[in-house]
C-alpha positions as CSV (number, residue, x, y, z in Angstrom):
1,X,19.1,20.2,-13.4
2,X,21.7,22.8,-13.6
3,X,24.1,25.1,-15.7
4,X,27.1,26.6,-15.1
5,X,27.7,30.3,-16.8
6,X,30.9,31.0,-16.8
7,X,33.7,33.2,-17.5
8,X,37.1,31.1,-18.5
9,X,41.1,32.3,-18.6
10,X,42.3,31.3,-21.7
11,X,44.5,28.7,-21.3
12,X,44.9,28.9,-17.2
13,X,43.4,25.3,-16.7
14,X,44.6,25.4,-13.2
15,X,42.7,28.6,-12.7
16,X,39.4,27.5,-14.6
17,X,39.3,23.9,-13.2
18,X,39.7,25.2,-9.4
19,X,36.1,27.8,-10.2
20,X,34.6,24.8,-11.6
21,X,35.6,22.1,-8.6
22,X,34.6,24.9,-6.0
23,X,31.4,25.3,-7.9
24,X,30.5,21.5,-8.1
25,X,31.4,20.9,-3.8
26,X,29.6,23.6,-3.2
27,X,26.2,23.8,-1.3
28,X,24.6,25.4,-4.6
29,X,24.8,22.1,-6.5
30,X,22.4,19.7,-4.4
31,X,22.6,15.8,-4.8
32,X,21.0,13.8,-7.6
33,X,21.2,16.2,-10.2
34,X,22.9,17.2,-13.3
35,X,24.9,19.5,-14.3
36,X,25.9,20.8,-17.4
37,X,29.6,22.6,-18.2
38,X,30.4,24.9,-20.7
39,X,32.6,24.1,-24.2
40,X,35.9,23.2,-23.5
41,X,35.6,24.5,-20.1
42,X,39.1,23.2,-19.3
43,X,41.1,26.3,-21.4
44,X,38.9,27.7,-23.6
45,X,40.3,27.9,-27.2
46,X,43.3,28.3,-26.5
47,X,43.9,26.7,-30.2
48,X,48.2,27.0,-30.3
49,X,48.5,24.8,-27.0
50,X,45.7,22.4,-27.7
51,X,47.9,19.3,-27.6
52,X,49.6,20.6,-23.8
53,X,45.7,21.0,-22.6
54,X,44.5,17.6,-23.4
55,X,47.4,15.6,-21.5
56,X,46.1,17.6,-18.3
57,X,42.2,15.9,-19.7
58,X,42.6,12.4,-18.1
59,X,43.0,14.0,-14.6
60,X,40.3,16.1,-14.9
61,X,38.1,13.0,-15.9
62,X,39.1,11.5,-12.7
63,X,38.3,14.4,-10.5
64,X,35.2,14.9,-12.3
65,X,34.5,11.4,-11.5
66,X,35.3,11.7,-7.4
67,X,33.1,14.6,-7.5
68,X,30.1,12.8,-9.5
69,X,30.2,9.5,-7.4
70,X,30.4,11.3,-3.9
71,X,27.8,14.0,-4.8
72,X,25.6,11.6,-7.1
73,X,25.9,13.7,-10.3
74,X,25.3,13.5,-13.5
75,X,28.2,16.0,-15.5
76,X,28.4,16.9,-19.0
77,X,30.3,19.6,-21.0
78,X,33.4,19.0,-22.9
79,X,37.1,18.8,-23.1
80,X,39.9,18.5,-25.4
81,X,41.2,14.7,-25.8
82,X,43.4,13.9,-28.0
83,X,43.6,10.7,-29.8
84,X,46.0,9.2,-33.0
85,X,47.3,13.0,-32.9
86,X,44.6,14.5,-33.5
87,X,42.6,16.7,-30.9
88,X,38.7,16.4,-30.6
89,X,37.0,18.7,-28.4
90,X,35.3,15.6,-26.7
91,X,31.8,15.8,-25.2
92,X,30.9,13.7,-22.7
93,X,28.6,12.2,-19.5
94,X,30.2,11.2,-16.7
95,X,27.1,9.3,-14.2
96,X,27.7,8.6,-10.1
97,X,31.5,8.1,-11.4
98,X,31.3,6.8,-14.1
99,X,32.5,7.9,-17.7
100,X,29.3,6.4,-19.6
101,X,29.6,7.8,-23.0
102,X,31.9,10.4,-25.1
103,X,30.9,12.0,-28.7
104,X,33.2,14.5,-30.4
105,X,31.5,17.5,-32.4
106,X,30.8,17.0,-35.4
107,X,30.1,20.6,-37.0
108,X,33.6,23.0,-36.0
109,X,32.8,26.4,-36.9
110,X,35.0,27.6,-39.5
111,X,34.9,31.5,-39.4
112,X,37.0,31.1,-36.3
113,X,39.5,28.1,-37.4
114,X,37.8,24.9,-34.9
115,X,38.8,22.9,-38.4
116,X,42.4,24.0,-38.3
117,X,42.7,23.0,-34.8
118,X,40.3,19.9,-34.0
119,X,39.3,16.8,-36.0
120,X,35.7,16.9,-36.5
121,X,33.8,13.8,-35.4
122,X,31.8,11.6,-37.5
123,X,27.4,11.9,-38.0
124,X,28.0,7.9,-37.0
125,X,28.7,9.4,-33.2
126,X,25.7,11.2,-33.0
127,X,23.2,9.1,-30.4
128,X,21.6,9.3,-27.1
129,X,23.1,8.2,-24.4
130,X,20.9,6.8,-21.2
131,X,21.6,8.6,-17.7
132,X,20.1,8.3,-14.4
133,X,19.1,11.8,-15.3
134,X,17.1,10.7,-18.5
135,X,17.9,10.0,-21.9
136,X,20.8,12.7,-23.3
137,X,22.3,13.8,-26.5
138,X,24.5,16.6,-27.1
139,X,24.2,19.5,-29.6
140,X,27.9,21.4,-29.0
141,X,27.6,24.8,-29.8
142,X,27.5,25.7,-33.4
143,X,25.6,22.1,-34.0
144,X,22.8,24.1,-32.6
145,X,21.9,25.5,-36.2
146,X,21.7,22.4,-37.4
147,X,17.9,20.9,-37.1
148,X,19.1,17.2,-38.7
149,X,21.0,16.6,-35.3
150,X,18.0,17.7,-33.0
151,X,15.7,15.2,-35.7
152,X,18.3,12.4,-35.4
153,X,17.8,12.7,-31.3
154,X,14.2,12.9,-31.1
155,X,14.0,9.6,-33.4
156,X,16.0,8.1,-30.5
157,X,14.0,9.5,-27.9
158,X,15.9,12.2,-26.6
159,X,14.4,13.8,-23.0
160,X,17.0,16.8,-22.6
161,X,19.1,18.0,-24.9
162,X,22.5,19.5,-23.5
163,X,24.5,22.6,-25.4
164,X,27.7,23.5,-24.1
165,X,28.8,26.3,-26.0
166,X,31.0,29.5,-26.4
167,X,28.9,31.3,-28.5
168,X,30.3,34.9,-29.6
169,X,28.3,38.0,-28.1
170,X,27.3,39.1,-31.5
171,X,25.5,36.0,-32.4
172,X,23.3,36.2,-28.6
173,X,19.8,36.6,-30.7
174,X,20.7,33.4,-32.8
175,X,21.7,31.5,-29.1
176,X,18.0,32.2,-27.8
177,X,16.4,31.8,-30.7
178,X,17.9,28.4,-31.7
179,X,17.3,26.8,-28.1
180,X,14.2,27.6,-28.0
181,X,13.4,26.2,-31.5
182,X,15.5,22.8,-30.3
183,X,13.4,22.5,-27.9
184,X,10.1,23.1,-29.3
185,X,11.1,21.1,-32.6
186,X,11.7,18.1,-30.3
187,X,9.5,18.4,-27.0
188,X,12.7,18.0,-24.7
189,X,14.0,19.9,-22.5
190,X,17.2,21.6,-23.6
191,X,19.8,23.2,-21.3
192,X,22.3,25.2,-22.5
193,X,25.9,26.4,-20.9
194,X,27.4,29.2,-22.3
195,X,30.7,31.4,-21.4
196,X,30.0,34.9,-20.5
197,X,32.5,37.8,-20.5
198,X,36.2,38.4,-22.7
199,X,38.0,35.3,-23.0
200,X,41.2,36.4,-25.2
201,X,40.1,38.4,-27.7
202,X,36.6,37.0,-27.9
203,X,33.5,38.4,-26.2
204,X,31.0,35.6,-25.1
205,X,26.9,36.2,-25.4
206,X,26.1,34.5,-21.9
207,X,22.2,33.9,-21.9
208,X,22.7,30.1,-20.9
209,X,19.1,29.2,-20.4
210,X,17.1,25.6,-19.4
211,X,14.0,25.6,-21.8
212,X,11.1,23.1,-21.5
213,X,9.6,20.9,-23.8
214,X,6.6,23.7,-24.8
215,X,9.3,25.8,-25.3
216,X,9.1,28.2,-21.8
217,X,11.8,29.7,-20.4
218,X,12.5,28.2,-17.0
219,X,15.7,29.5,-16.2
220,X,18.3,32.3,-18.2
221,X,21.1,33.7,-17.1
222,X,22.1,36.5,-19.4
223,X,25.4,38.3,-18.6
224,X,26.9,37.5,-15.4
225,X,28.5,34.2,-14.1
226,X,26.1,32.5,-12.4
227,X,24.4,29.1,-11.8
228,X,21.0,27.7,-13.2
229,X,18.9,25.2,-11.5
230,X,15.5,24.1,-12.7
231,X,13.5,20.8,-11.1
232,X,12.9,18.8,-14.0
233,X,9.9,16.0,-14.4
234,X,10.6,13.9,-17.4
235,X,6.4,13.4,-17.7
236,X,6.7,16.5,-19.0
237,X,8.4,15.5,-22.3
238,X,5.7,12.8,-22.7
239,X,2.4,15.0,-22.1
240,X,3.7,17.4,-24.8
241,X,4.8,15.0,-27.3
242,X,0.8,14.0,-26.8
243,X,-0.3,17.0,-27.5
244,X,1.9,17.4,-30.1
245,X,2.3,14.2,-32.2
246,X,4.2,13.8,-34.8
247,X,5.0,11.0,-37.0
248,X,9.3,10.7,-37.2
């Protein structure tokens, strides 16, 4: 399993999307895996020129997809998609080339305008989605506070949780300390893919991290680009939720 820390131009998708690609062929992502990308990984907020970002979205599905069926990946993260003219900043899982399930976030975080910019997504979308990589479910950034999506997941029998984000730097305590609880409140793994660095005017907290289902750090990266990689044995989930059970 792996995660991609990153450090995005604002608005350059060309620029982005060709670090990405590069990263994906390269010998550091093997076969067979998955790989998680960060929040709207495509242009960053670049909230004025949303609308100009997501028409470029349907071709980077499709290169996404080349990439997954040809290296066997599982890729996650999110984009901007537009639909009825409104923009969602889209999550979704894309499995040996195939787009197998999209859920837009539900909790935008006001102090920095998502709601101004993005239509919000309905609690109805919230669900699991089976992978050849385990069962999935996304908590997109600033859903990360909120323990009723991690409960909703592990009722459905979540195995890794994924968290693409572009969490600020002055929130980095509440990034560890909330991934760590997501996963230790749930006994999945959770792996999370931050943006490191100045994007605009923002300065991003890095620290993207894979954490197990007792809660252990297995991989961090905390303020350089970089890329995580953890083997991951789904048993795992089920020996701790033994250990641990509780009645959902």
């Amino acid at each position: 399993m792996y995660s991609l820390q990153l450090n995005l131009e604002l608005g350059n998708v060309d620029s982005n999307m060709k670090k990405i690609y590069d990263t994906l062929n390269s010998k550091k992502i093997k076969s067979d895996s998955l790989v998680l990308l960060p929040e709207m990984f495509s242009c960053g907020f670049d909230n004025d020129n949303l609308i100009e970002h997501s028409k470029k979205t349907p071709k980077i599905y499709r290169e996404l997809q080349e990439i997954s069926k040809e290296k066997k990946l599982v890729i996650a993260g999110t984009l901007p998609e537009r639909k009825k003219n409104e923009v969602y900043n889209m999550g979704f899982v894309i499995d040996n080339g195939e787009i197998t399930a999209k859920r837009p976030k539900v909790k935008l975080f006001t102090p920095t305008n998502e709601h101004k910019y993005f239509k919000a997504g309905k609690n109805i979308h919230i669900d699991i989605t089976e992978s050849s990589a385990g069962n999935l479910g996304f908590m997109i950034c600033f859903e990360l506070r909120f323990p009723n999506i991690s409960y909703h997941l592990r009722k459905k029998d979540v195995e890794i949780i994924l968290v693409p984000a572009q969490w600020g730097k002055e929130r980095v305590e509440h990034l560890k300390i909330l991934s760590r609880a997501r996963a230790v409140e749930t006994q999945s793994f959770v792996v999370v893919s931050n943006t490191v660095g100045k994007i605009g005017e923002v300065e991003y907290a890095g620290h993207s991290g894979i954490y197990s289902p007792w809660g252990d750090i297995l991989d961090i990266e905390r303020n350089d680009e970089g890329v995580l990689w953890t083997d991951v044995d789904l048993d795992e989930v089920y020996k701790v939720r033994n250990k641990i059970k509780m009645e959902l």
